[in-house]
C-alpha positions as CSV (number, residue, x, y, z in Angstrom):
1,X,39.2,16.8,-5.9
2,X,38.3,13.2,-7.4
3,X,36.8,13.4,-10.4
4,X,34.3,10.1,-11.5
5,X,34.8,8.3,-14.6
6,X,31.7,8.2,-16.8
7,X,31.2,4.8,-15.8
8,X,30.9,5.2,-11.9
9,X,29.5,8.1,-12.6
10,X,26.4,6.5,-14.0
11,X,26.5,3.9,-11.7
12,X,26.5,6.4,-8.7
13,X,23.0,8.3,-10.1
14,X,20.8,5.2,-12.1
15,X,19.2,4.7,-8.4
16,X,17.4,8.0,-9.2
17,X,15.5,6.2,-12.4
18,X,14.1,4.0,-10.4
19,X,13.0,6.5,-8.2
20,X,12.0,8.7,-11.4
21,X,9.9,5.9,-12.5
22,X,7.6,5.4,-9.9
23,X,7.2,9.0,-9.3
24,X,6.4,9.9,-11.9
25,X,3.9,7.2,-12.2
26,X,2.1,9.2,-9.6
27,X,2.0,12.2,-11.5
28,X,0.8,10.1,-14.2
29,X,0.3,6.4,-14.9
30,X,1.6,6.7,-18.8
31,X,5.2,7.8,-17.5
32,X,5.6,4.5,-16.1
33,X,6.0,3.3,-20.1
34,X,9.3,4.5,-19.4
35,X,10.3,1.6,-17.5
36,X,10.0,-0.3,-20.9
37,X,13.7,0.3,-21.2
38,X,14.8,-1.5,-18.7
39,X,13.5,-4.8,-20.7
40,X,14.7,-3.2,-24.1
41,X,17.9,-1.7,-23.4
42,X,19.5,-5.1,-21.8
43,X,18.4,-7.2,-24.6
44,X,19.9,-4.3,-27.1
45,X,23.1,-4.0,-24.8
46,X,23.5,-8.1,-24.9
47,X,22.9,-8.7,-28.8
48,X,25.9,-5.7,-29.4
49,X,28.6,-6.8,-26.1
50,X,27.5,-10.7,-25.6
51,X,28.2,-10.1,-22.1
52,X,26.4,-8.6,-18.5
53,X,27.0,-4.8,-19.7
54,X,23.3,-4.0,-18.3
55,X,23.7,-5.3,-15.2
56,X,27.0,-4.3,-14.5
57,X,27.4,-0.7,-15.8
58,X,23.6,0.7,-15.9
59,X,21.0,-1.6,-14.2
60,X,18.9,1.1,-11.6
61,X,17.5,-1.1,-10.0
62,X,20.9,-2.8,-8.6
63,X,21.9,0.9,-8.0
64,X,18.2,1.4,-6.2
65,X,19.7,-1.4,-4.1
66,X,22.9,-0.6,-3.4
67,X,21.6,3.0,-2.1
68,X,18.8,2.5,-0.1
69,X,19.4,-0.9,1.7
70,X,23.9,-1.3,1.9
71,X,23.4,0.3,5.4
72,X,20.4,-1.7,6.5
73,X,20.9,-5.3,5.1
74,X,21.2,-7.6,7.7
75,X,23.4,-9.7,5.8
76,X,22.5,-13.0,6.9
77,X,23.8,-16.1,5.1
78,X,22.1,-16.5,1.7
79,X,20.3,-19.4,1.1
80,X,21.6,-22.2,-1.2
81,X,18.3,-22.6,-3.3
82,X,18.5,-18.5,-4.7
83,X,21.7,-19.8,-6.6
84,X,19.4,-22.7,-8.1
85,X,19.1,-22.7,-11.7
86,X,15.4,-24.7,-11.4
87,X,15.1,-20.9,-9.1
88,X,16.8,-18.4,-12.2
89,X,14.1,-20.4,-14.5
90,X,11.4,-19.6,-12.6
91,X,12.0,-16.0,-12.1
92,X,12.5,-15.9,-16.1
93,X,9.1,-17.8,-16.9
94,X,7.6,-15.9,-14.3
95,X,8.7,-12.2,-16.4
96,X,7.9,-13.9,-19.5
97,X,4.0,-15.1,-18.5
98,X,4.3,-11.6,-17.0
99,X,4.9,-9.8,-20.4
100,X,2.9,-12.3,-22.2
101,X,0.0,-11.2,-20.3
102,X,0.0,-7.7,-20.1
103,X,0.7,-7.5,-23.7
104,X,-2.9,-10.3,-24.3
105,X,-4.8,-8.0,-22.0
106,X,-3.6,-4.9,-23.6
107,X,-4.9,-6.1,-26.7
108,X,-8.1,-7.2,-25.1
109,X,-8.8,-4.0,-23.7
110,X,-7.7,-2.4,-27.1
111,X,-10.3,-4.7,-29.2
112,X,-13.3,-4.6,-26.2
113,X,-13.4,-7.8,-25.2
114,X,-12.1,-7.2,-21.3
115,X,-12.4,-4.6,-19.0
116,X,-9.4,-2.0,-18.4
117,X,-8.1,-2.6,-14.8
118,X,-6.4,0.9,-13.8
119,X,-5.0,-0.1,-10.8
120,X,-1.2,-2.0,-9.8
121,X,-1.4,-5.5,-9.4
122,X,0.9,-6.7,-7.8
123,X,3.0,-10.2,-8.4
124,X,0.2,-10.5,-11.3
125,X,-2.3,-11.8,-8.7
126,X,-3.2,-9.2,-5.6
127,X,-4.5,-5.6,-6.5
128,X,-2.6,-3.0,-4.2
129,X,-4.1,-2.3,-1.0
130,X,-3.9,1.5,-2.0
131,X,-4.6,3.2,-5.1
132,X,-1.9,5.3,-7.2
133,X,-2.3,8.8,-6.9
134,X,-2.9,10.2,-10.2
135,X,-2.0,14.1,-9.7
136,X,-2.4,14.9,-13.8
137,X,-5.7,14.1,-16.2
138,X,-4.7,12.9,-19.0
139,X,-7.5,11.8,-21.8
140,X,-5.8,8.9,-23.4
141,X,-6.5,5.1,-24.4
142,X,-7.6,3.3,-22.0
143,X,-5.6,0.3,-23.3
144,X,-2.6,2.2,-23.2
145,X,-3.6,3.7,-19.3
146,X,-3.7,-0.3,-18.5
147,X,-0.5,-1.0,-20.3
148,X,0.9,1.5,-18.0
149,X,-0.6,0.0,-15.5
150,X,0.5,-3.2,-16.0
151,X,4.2,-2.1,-16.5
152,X,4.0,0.0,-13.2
153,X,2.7,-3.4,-11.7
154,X,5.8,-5.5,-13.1
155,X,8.6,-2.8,-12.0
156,X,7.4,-2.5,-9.0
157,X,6.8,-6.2,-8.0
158,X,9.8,-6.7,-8.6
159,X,11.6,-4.4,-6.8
160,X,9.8,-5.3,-3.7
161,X,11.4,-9.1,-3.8
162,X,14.6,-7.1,-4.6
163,X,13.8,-5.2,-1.3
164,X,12.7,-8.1,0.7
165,X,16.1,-10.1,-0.5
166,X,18.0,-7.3,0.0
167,X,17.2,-6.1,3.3
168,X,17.7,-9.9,4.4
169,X,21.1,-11.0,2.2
170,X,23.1,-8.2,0.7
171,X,21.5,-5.4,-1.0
172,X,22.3,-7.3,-4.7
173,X,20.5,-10.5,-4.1
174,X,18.1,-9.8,-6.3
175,X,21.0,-9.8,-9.2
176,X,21.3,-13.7,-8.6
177,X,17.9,-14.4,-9.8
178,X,17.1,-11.8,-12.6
179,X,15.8,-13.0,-15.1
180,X,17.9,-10.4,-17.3
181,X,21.2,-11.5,-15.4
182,X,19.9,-15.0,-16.5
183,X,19.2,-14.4,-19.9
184,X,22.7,-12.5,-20.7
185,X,24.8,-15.5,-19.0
186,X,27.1,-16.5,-22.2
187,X,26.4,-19.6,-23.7
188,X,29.4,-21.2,-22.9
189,X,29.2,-20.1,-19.5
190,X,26.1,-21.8,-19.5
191,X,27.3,-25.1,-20.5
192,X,30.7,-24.7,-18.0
193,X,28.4,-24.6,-15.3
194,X,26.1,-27.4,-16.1
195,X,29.5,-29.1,-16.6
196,X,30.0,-28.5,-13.0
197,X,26.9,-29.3,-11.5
């Protein structure tokens, strides 16, 4: 019998975090805080290796990928503009408003000054057609329910365009425009390919 390394291993079962996340976000909005990690751990992982560690050992959402879409991808050419760096920038400014503003709004909700919004939003702009289930009552903060909220919102945003990309390219495309893939690009790996271009 073939035994898995520690490393395949891992990258065989992160899919089910992904999956963890968002369920349990049904159960209860607050457990979607647990998706903090995923912007945490890669910038702890980067600062200690220097390298793609995250993305290539423990990402779940490139395992999500892999599982639920490397049968159904349709595999079509991928366009030139996704390997764009004017395209990797945008994705990067577009997590960073992202994080900017559900931290400000947090902080509004915290102090009073603007309404909680318990519900996803999705792409920052369009509330969900359907509400989240909440399956467990929970008396907590409302600025920490809309944190939640606002996390849930970012995951799962995301993964959609990783879906969408996916299901039309390969099941990774969403890899080439990370904005965490991005960010842990080398510095002189940066300037080769500028070189290049």
């Amino acid at each position: 019998m073939k035994h898995l390394s520690t490393k395949t291993h891992w990258q065989e079962l992160a899919f089910i975090s992904t999956i963890a996340i968002f369920g349990l976000g049904i159960i209860h909005i607050s457990f979607a805080l647990i998706g903090i990690l995923c912007y945490i751990s890669p910038l702890i992982l980067y600062l200690k290796y220097k390298d793609k560690t995250w993305c290539q050992k423990y990402c779940p959402r490139a395992s999500f990928l892999n599982k639920t879409l490397g049968k159904m991808s349709l595999h079509l050419k991928r366009p030139k503009w996704l390997n764009l760096k004017e395209v990797k920038d945008f994705f990067v400014i577009y997590m960073g408003i992202n994080l900017f503003f559900a931290l400000m709004s947090t902080m509004g909700v915290a102090f009073g000054r603007i309404e909680s919004m318990p519900y996803v939003r999705l792409f920052m702009a369009f509330r969900a057609p359907i509400d989240l289930p909440q399956l467990l009552v929970l008396n907590l903060p409302e600025a920490l329910i809309h944190y939640s909220y606002r996390v849930f919102s970012m995951l799962l945003s995301s993964v959609l365009i990783g879906v969408v990309l996916g299901f039309l390219y390969a099941p990774r495309t969403w890899c080439t425009i990370c904005p965490v893939n991005t960010l842990s690009v080398p510095k002189h790996l940066k300037q080769n390919s500028g070189k290049r271009a």
